[in-house]
TIFI-305106 format. One record per residue (C-alpha): x, y, z; residue in one letter; residue number from 1. Coordinates in steps of 0.02 Angstrom, whole numbers, plus 32768, in hexadecimal, padded with zeros to 4 digits. Layout:
N
{{X, Y, Z}, 'A', NUM},
...
This chain:
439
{{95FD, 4C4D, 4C31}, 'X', 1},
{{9570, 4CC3, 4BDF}, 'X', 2},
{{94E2, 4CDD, 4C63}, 'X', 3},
{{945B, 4C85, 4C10}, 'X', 4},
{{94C0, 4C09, 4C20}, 'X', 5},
{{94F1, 4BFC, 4CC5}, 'X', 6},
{{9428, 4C11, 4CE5}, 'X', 7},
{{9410, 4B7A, 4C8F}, 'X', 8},
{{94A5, 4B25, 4CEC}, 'X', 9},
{{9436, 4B52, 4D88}, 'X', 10},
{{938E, 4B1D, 4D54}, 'X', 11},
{{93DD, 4A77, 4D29}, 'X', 12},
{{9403, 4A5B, 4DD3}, 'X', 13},
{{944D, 49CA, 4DFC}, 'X', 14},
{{9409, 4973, 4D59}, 'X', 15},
{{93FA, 48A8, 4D73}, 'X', 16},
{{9464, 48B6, 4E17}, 'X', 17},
{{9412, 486E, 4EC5}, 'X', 18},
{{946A, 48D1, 4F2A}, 'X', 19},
{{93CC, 493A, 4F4C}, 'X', 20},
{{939A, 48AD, 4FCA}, 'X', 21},
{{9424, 4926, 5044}, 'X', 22},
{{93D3, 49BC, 5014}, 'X', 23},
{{9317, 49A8, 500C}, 'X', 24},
{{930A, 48F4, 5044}, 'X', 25},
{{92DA, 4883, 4FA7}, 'X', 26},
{{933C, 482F, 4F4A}, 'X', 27},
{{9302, 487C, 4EA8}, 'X', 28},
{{9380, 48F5, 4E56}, 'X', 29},
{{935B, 49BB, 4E61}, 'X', 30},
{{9317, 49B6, 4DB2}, 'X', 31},
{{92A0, 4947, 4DC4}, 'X', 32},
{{926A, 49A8, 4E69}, 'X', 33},
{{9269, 4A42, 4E13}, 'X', 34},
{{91F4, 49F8, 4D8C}, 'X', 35},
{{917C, 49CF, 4E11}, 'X', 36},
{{915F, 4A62, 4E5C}, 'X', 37},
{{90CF, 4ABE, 4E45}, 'X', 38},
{{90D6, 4B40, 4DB7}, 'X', 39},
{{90F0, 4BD0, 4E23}, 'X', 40},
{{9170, 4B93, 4E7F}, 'X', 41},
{{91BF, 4B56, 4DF7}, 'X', 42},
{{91B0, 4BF3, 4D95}, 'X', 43},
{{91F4, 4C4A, 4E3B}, 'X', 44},
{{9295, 4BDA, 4E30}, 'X', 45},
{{92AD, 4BFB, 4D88}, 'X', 46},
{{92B2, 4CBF, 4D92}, 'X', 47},
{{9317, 4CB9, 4E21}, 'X', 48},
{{939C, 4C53, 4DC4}, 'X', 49},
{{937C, 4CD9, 4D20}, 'X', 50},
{{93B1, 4D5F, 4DB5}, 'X', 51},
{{944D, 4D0C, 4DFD}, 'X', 52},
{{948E, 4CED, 4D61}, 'X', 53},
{{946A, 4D7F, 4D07}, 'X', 54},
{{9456, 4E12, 4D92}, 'X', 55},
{{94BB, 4DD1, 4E18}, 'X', 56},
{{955D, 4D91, 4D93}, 'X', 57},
{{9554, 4CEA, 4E08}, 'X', 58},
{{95BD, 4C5B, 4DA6}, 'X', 59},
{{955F, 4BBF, 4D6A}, 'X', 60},
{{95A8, 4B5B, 4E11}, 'X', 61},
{{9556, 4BF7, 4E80}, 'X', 62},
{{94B4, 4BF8, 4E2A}, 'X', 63},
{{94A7, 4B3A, 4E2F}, 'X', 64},
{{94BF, 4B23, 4EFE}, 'X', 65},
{{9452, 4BBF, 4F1D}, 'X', 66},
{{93C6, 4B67, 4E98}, 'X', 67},
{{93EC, 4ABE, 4EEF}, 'X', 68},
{{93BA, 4AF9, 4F7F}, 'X', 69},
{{9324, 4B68, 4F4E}, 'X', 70},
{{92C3, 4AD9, 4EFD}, 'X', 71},
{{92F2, 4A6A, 4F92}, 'X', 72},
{{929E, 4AE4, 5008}, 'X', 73},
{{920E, 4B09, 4F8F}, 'X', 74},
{{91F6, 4A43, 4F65}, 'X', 75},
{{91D7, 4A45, 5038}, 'X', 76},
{{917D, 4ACF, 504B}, 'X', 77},
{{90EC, 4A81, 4FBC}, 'X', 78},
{{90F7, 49F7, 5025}, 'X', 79},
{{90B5, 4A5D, 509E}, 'X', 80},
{{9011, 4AA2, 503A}, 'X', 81},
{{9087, 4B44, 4FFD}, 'X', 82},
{{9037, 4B47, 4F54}, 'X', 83},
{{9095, 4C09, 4F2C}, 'X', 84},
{{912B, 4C58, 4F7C}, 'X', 85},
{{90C1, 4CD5, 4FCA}, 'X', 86},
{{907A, 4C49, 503C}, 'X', 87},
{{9140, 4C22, 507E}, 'X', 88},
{{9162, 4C5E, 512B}, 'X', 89},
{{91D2, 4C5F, 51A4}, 'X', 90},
{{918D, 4BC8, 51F7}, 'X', 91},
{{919E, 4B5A, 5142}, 'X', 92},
{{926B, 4B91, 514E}, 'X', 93},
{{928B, 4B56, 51FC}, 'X', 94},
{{923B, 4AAB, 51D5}, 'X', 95},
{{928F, 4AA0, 5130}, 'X', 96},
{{9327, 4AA3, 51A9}, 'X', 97},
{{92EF, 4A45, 5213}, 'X', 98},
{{92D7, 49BB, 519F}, 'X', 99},
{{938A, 49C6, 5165}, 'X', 100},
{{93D6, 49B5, 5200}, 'X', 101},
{{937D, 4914, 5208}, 'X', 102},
{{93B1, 48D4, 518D}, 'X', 103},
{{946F, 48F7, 51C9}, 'X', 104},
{{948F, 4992, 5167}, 'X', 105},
{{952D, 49DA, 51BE}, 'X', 106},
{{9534, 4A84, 521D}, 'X', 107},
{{958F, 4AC8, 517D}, 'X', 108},
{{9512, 4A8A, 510E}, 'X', 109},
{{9470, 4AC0, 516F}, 'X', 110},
{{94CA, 4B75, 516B}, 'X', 111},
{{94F6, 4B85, 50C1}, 'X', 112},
{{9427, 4B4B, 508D}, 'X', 113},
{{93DF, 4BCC, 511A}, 'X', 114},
{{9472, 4C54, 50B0}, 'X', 115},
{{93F9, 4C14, 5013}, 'X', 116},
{{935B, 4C31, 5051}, 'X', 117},
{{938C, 4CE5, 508D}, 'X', 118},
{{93B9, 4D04, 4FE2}, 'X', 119},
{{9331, 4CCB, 4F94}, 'X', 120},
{{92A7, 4D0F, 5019}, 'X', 121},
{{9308, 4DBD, 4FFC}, 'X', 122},
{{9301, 4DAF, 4F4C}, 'X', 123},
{{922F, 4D72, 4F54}, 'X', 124},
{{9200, 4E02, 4FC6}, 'X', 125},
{{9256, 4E70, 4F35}, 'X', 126},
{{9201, 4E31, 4EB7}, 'X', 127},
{{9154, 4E41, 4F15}, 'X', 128},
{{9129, 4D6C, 4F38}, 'X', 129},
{{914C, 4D99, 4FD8}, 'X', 130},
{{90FC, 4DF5, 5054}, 'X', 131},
{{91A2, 4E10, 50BD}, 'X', 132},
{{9247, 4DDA, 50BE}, 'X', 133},
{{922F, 4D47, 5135}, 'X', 134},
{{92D0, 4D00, 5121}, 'X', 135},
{{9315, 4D94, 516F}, 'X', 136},
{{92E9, 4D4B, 5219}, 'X', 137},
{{931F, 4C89, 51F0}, 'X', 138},
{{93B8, 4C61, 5263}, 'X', 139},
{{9435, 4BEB, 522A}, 'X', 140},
{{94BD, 4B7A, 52A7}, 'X', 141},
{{9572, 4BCC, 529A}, 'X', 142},
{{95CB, 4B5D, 5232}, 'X', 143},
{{9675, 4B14, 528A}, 'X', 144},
{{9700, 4B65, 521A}, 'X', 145},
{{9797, 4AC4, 521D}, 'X', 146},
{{9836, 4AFB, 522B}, 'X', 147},
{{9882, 4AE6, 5172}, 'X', 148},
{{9919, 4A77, 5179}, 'X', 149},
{{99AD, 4ACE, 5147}, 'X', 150},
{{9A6C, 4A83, 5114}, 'X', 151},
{{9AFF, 4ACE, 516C}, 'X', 152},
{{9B63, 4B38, 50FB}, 'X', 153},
{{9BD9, 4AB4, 50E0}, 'X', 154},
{{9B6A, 4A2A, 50AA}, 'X', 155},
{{9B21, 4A9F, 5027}, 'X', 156},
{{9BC8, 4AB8, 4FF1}, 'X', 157},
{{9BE7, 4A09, 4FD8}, 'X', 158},
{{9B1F, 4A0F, 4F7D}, 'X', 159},
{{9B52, 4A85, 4F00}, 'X', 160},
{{9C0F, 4A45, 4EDB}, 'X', 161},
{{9BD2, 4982, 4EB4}, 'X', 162},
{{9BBC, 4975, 4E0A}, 'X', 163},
{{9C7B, 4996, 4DF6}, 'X', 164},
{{9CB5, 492B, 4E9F}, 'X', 165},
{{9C53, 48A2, 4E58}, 'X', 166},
{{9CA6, 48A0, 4DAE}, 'X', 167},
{{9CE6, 4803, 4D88}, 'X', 168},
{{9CB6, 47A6, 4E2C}, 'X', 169},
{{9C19, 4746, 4DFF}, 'X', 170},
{{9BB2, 47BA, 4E34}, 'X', 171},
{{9AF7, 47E4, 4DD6}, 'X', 172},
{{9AF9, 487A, 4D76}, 'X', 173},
{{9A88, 4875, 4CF7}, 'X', 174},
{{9A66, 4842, 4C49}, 'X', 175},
{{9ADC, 4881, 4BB8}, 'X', 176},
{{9A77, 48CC, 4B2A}, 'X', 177},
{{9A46, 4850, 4AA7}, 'X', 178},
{{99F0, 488A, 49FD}, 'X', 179},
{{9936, 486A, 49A0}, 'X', 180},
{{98A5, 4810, 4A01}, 'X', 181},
{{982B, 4875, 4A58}, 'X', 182},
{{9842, 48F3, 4AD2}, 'X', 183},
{{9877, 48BE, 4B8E}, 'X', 184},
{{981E, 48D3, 4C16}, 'X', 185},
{{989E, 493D, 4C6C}, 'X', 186},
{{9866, 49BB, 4C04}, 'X', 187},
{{97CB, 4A31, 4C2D}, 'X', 188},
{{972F, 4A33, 4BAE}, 'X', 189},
{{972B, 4AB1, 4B2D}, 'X', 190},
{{96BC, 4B17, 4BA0}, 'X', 191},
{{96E2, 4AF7, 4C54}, 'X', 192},
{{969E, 4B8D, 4C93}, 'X', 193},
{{96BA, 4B8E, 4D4E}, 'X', 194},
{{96C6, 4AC7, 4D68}, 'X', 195},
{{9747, 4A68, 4DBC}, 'X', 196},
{{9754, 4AFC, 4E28}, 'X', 197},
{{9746, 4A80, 4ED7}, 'X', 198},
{{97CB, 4A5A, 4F35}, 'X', 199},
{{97DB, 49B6, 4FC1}, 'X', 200},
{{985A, 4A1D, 5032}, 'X', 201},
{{989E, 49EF, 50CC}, 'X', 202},
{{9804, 49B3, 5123}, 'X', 203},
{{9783, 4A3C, 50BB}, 'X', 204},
{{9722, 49FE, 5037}, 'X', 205},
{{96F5, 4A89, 4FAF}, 'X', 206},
{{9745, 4AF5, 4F37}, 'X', 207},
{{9764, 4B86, 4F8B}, 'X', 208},
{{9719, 4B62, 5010}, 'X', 209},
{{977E, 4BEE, 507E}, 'X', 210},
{{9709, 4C79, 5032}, 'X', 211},
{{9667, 4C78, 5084}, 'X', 212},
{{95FF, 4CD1, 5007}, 'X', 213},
{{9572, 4C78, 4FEB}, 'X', 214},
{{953C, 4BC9, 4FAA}, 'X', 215},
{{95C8, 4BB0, 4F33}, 'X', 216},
{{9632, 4B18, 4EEB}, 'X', 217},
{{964B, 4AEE, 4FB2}, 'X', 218},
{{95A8, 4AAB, 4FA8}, 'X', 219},
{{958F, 49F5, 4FEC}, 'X', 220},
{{95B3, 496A, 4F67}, 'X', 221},
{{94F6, 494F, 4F7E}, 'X', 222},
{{94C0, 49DF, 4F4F}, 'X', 223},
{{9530, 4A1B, 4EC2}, 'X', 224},
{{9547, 4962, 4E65}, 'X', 225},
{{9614, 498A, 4E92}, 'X', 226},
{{9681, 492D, 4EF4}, 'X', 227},
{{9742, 4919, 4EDC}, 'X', 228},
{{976B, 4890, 4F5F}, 'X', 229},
{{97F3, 4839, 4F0D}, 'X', 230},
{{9852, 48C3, 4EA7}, 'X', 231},
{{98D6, 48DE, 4F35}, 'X', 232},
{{98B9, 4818, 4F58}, 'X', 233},
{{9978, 47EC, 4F40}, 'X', 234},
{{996A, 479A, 4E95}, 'X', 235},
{{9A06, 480A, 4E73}, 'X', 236},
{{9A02, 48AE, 4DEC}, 'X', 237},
{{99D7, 4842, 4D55}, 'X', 238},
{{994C, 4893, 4CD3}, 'X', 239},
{{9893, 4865, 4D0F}, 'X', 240},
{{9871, 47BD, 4CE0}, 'X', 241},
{{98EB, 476E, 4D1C}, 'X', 242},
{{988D, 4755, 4DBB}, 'X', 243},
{{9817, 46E0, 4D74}, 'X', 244},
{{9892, 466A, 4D5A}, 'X', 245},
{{98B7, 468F, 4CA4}, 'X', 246},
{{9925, 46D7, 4C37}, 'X', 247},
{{98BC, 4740, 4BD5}, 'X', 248},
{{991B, 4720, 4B3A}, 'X', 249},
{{99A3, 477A, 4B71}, 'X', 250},
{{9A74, 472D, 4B5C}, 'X', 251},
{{9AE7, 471C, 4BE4}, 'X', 252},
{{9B68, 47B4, 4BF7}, 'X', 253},
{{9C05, 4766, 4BA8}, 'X', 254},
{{9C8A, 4722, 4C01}, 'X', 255},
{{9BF9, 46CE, 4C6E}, 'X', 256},
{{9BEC, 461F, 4C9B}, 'X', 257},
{{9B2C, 461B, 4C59}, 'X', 258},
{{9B0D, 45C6, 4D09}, 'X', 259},
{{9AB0, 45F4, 4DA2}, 'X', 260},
{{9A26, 4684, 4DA7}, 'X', 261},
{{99ED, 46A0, 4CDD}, 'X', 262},
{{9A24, 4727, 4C93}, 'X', 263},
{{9A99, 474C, 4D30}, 'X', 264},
{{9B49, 472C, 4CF0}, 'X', 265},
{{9BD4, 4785, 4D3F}, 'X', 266},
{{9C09, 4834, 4CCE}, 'X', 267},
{{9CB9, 4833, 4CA5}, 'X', 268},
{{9CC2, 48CF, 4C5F}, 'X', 269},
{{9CD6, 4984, 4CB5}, 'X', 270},
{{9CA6, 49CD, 4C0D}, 'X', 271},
{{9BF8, 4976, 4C0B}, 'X', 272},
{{9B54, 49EE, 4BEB}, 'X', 273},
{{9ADA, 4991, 4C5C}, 'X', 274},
{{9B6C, 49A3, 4CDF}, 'X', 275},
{{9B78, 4A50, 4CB9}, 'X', 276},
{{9AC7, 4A83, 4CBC}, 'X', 277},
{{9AAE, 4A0E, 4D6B}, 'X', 278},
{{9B50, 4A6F, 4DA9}, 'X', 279},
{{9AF9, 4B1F, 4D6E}, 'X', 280},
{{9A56, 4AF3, 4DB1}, 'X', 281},
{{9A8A, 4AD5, 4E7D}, 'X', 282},
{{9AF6, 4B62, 4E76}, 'X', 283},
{{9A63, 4BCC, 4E3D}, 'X', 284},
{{99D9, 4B97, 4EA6}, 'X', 285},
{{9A5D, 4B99, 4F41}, 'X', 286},
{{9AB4, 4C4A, 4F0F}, 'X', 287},
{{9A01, 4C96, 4EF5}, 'X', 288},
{{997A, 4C35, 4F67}, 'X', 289},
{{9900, 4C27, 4ED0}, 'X', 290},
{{9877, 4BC2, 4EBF}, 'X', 291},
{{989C, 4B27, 4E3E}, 'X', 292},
{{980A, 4B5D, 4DDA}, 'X', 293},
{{985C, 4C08, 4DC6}, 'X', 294},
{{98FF, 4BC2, 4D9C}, 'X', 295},
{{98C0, 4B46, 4D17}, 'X', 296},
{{986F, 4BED, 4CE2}, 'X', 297},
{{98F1, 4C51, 4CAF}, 'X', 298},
{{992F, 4C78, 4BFE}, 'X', 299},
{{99DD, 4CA6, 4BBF}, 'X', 300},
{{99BE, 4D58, 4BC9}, 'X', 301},
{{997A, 4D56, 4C85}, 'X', 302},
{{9A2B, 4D57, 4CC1}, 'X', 303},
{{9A99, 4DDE, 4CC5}, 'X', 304},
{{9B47, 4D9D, 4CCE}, 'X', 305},
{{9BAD, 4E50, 4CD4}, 'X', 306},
{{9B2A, 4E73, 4D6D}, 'X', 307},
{{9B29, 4DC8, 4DB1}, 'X', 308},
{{9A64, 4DD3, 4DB7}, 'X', 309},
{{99E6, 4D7A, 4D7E}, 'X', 310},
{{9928, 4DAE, 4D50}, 'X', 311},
{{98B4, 4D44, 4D9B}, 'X', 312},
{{97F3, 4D59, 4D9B}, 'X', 313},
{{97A8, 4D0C, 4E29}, 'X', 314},
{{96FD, 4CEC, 4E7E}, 'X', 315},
{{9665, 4D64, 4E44}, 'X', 316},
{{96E8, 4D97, 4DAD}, 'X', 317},
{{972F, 4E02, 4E1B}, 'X', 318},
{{9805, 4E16, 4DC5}, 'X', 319},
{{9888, 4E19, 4E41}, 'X', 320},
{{9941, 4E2B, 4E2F}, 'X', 321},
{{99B8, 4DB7, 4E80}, 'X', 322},
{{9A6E, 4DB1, 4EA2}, 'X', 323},
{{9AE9, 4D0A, 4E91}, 'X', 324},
{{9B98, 4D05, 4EB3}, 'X', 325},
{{9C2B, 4CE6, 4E66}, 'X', 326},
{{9C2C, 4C10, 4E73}, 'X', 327},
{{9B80, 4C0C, 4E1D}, 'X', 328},
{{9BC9, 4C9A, 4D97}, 'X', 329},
{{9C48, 4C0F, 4D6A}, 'X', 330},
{{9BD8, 4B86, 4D5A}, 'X', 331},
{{9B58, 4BEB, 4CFB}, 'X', 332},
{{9BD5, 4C2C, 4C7E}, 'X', 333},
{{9C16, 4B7D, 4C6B}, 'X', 334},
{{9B73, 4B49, 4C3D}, 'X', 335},
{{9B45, 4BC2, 4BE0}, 'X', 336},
{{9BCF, 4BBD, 4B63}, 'X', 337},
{{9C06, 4B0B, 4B6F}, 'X', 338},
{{9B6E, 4A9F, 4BB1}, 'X', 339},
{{9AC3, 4AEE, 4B6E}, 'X', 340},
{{9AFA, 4B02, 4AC4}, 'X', 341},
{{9B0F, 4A42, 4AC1}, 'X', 342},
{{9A67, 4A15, 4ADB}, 'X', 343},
{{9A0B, 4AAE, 4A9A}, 'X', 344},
{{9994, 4A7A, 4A01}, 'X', 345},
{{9915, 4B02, 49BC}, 'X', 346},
{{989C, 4AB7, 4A43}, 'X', 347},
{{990A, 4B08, 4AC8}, 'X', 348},
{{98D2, 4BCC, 4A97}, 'X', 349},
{{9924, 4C2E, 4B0C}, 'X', 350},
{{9922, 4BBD, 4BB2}, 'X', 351},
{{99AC, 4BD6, 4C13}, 'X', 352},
{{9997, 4B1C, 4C5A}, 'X', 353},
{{997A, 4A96, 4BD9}, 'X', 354},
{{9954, 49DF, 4BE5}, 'X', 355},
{{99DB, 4942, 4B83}, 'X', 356},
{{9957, 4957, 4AF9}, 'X', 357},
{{996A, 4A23, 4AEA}, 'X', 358},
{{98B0, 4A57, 4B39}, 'X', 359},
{{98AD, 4AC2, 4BE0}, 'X', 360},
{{98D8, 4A51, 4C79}, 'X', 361},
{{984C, 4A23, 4CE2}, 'X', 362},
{{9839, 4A4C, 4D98}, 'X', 363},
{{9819, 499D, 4DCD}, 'X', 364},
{{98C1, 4970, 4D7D}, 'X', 365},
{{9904, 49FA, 4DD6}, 'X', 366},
{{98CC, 49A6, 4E64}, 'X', 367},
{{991E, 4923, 4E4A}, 'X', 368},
{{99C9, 4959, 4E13}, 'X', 369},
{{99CF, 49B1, 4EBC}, 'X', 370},
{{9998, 4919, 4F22}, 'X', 371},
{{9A11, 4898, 4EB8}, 'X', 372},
{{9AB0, 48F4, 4ED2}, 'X', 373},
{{9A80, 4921, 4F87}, 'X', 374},
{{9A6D, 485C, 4FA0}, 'X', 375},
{{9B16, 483B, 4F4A}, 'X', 376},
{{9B6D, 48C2, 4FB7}, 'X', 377},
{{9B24, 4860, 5059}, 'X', 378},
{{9ACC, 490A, 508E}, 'X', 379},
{{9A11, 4905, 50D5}, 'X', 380},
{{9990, 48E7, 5054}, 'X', 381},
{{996F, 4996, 5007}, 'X', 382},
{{990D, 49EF, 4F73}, 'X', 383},
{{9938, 4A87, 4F1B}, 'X', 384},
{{98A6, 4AD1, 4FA0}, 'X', 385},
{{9923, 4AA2, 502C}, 'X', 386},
{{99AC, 4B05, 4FCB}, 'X', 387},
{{9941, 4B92, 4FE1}, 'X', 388},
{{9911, 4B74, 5094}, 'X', 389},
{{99EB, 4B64, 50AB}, 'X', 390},
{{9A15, 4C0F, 5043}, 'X', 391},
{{9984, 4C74, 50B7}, 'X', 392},
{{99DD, 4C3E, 514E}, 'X', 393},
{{9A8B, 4C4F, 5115}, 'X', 394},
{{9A6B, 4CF7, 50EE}, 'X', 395},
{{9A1C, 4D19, 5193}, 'X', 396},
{{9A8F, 4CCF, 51FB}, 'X', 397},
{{9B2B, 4D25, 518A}, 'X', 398},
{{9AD8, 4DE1, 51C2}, 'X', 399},
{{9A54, 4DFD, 513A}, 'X', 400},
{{99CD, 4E6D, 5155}, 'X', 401},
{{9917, 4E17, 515A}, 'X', 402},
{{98DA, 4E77, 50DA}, 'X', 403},
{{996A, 4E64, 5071}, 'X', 404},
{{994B, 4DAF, 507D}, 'X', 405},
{{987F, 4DD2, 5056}, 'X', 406},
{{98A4, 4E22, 4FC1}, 'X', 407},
{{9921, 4DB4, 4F78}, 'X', 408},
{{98B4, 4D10, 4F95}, 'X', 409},
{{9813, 4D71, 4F5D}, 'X', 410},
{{97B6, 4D55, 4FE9}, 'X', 411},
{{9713, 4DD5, 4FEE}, 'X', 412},
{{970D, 4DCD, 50A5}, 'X', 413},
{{979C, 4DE3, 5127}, 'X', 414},
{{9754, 4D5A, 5193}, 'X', 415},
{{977D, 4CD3, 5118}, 'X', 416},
{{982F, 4D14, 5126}, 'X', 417},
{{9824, 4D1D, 51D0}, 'X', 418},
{{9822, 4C70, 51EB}, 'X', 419},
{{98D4, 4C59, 51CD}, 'X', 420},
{{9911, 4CD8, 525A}, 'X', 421},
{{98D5, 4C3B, 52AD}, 'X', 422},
{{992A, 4BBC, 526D}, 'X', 423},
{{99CA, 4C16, 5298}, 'X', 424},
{{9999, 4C36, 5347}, 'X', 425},
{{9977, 4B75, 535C}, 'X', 426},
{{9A1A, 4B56, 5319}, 'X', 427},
{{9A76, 4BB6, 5381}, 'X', 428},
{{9A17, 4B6E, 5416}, 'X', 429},
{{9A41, 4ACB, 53F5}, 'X', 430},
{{9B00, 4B11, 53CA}, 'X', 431},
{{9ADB, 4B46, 548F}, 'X', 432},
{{9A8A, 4AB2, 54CF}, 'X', 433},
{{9B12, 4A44, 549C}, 'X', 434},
{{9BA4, 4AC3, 54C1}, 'X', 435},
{{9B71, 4B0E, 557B}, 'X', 436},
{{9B95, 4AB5, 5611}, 'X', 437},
{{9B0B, 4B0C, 5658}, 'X', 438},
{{9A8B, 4AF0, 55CF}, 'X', 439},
């Protein structure tokens, strides 16, 4: 997305959305807050977003939490008689806080909005409307860091291997492709930029919410306007849509009864392109750890089959190359010679993941490919966020050096890898707990 526009994507806000009630405690979206602040604090917000977007390279989600929070902070500190930045101190930050955590904000949230106002007091003080860098001195609670829930190596196994066990058995595995009508919504807009790029894991809500750099797309649903509850909801890997109850003018797969869940009927074929392409996509995001936004991302060329690699560009653009292995080489070649060419249409341009209606595959169906065929294999609800968190500790646990592991999810800082050296430690407590007779 060019930077102008992901300035604008900022300024916007939240648009219509209420969720700034969480943030700066009204009800009234973060538009219509930032419209009602006085002209120099709205001016301020405004160049800040111009200098995330365009200085700092932030993406339109980044630039969006950070201005979220800004205008909530500056919409409170005009409440208090600041009529210019200059007048904002360090007393104005701590009750903005305070405030929050009033109104229930969690420990998580609280520190991600003090992270905000750092930035954007460091940023003031460099541009001269401020005095001094007052944020500098704002303290922030420790967020508590959950344990990611992880699947034993086995049950990701039995993830990444059900679209073929469940051939023929009734079980939901998506829509075959039909032709004409308008384009699905499993398929991401023409310009998606950095959306979808959230992830409901295994008890975290947030795309990507492992890295901890700064108010990204883990943003509360408040704040950012996004909230996936539902895409790993069990409503089995059928295009989005189907959720709702509908069939979204989509036929049942032959060979189905036409019954039960719409657009849900059991595949009969091993040979099918949406069974394919679901069978690609788990052994992807498991082989590699990606992020589903980065996997929906990728184009043809991105993968190197002779190398086994693919080219992925992650957070802050910054490119990484990762590694897969030789199940998800198999499923990638067979869907890249038998399945994608199926459903490609000129609207597909060179994604590597396409939608039954041949535009790139959207994250939140992603989601809820992942979540379907974990539900039909009987495993614990996951998302493609909890393949992730499972292919960190896997690797950890199998003898992989931490940084190894930092480098191949992307992570900027070795304390969001860190976090898995943990999980593995409380599993092999609990291996000890229930093993020791002395434990």
């Amino acid at each position: 997305m060019p930077a102008d526009e992901r300035a604008r994507a900022g300024r916007a806000g939240s648009g219509s959305r209420d969720g700034a009630a969480a943030k700066g405690g009204t009800a009234r979206g973060t538009r219509a807050v930032h419209a009602a602040l006085p002209p120099p604090l709205r001016d301020a917000v405004d160049e800040f977003a111009d200098h995330q977007a365009t200085v700092r390279n932030r993406s339109a989600h980044t630039v969006r939490a950070y201005v979220t929070d800004v205008v909530s902070l500056l919409d409170h500190a005009a409440r208090m008689g600041c009529g210019d930045v200059s007048a904002v101190d360090l007393a104005v930050l701590r009750s903005w806080l305070a405030r929050l955590r009033t109104t229930g904000a969690a420990r998580s949230s609280l520190a991600r909005r003090a992270a905000s106002a750092r930035v954007f007091s460091a940023w003031a003080h460099r541009r001269g409307l401020l005095p001094s860098d007052v944020g500098a001195l704002l303290a922030s609670p420790r967020a508590h860091r959950e344990l990611p829930g992880v699947l034993r190596a086995d049950q990701a196994a039995a993830l990444v291997e059900a679209p073929y066990r469940f051939v023929g058995g009734g079980a939901p595995l998506g829509r075959r492709p039909s032709t004409g009508g308008a384009p699905q919504a499993d398929e991401a807009p023409a310009a998606t930029g950095s959306s979808g790029s959230a992830d409901v894991g295994a008890g975290r809500t947030g795309a990507d919410a492992d890295d901890g750099a700064g108010p990204t797309e883990q943003a509360d649903a408040a704040g950012c306007g996004r909230t996936e509850k539902g895409d790993a909801d069990g409503a089995g890997p059928t295009e989005k849509g189907d959720a709702a109850g509908g069939t979204g003018g989509a036929e049942p797969a032959e060979g189905g009864s036409g019954g039960g869940r719409p657009g849900s009927a059991a595949v009969d074929d091993a040979g099918d392109p949406v069974l394919l392409r679901d069978r690609a996509l788990l052994e992807l995001l498991y082989a590699t750890g990606v992020r589903v936004s980065e996997a929906c991302g990728l184009n043809v060329a991105d993968v190197d089959h002779a190398r086994r690699v693919i080219r992925v560009l992650g957070k802050g653009g910054r490119e990484r190359i990762v590694p897969y292995g030789v199940p998800a080489q198999r499923a990638l070649d067979e869907w890249v010679r038998h399945g994608r060419p199926t459903l490609a249409t000129p609207r597909s341009a060179d994604a590597l993941f396409v939608g039954a209606r041949g535009g790139r595959l959207n994250p939140t169906t992603a989601r809820r490919i992942v979540g379907g065929y974990a539900t039909a294999a009987g495993l614990p609800r996951t998302s493609p966020h909890g393949l992730r968190h499972s292919a960190a500790t896997h690797l950890l646990e199998g003898g992989a050096d931490l940084r190894a592991v930092q480098e191949l999810l992307g992570h900027s800082s070795l304390a969001s890898t860190q976090i898995y050296t943990h999980v593995s430690v409380e599993r092999l407590r609990s291996a000890y707990r229930q093993a020791h007779p002395r434990a």
